[in-house]
N, C-alpha and C positions, 0 to 999 in steps of 0.2 A: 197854913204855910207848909211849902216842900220840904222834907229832909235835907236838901240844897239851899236852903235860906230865898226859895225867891217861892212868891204867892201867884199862884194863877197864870201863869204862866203858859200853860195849855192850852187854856179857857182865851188868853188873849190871841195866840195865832190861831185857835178853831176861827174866831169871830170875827178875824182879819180875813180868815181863805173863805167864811160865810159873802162876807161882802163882797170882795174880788168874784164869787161866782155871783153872785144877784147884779152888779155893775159892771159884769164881764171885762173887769181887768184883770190885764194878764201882767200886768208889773207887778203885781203886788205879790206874787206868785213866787217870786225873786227876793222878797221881802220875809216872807213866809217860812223860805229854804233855807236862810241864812240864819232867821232864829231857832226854826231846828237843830240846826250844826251848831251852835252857841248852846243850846240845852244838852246836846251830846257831847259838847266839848268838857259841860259840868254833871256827866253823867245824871242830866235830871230822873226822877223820878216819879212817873204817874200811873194810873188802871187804865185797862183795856176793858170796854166797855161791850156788854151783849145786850143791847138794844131788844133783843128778842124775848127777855127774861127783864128787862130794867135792872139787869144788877152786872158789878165787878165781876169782869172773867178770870181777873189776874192781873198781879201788880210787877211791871215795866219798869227797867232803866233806859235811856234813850241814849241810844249810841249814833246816832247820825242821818242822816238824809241822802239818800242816791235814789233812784231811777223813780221818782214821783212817788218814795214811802220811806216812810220813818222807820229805820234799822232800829230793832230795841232786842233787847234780852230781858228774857222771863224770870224773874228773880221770886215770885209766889204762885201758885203753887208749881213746883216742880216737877212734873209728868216724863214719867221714860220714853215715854213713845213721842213728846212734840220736840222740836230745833228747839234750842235754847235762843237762839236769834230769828226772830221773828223781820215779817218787814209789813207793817201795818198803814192802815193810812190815818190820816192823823183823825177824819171825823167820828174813829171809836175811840180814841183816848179823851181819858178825863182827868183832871186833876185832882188831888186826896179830897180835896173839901165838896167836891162835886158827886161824890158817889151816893146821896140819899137817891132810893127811886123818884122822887119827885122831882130834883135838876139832872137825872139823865129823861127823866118825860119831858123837862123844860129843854133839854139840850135836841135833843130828836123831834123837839118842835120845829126847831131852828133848823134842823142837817134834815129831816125827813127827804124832803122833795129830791137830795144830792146824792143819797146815800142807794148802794148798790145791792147790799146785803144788810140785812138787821142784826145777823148775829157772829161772832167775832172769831172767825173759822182761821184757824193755825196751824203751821204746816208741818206735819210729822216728818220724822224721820227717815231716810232712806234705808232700803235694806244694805244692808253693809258688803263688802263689795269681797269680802276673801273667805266666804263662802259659810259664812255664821246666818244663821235663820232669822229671816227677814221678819219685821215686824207684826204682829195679827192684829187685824184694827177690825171694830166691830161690824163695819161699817161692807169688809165683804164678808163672802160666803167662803166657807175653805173648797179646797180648790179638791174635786176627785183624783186618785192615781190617774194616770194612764192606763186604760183597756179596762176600766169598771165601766160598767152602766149597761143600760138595755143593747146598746148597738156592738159591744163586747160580745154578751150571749149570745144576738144571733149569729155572729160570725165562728164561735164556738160552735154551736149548733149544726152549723154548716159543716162544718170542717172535718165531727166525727160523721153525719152524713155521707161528706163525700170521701170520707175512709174507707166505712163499708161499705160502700157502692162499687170501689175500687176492688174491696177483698174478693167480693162478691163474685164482679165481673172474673176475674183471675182464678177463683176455684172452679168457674163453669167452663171456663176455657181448657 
């Protein structure tokens, strides 16, 4: 049972949007969205699922339903670097009772064929905009100054080149 007093809840519109996609209705879709916004209305509570690892990424309040994903906020664990408002789609949430690896392999049975991504990628932070140092995420490389690297030197190289080429000229003259 949810924190929210209501059981599986999740678990019943996954298998309702499951169906709708295998019987390609699109009504049900409409059905689907409404019970989302009714879970966000009672701030439900469920995990966000990494399919890629079979385990909890992180445990979700559900704040509502806009543009084809379910608005939620990250309430475990807490990381500096991601949004605290997430917008996920609902085939990685799961419900509390749902998280042994064995019902999210029985759940990824069911969503495999639908599913875009297996693992439950979430949107960091922007860099902030009044001029405080934007986020380092592992994921690039740090960025070189301006005028390091090989093609720096050789224009360096050049440059005192064509200095005393200049002096050169000028003292023979």
């Amino acid at each position: 049972m949810n924190a929210n007093g209501q059981h599986g809840a999740i678990r019943r519109l996954r298998q309702q949007l499951v169906e709708a996609r295998r019987q390609r209705r699109s009504e049900l879709v409409d059905v689907i969205a409404q019970g989302v916004r009714e879970l966000g209305g009672r701030g439900y509570r469920c995990c966000l699922v990494d399919y890629q690892s079979f385990r909890t990424a992180c445990y979700v309040r559900v704040i509502g339903f806009e543009h084809d994903r379910i608005k939620a906020e990250v309430e475990f664990p807490i990381c500096p670097g991601l949004r605290s408002v997430q917008w996920l789609p609902l085939s990685h949430l799961a419900d509390y009772d749902e998280t042994e690896p064995e019902h999210l392999r029985h759940i990824y049975n069911d969503l495999g064929s639908f599913l875009k991504r297996r693992d439950a990628s979430l949107a960091r932070q922007r860099p902030r905009l009044c001029g405080g140092p934007a986020l380092v995420t592992k994921d690039r490389a740090p960025r070189r100054p301006t005028g390091s690297g090989p093609l720096a030197v050789w224009w360096g190289v050049a440059g005192v080149l064509f200095t005393c080429s200049l002096v050169l000229f000028i003292a023979t003259t």
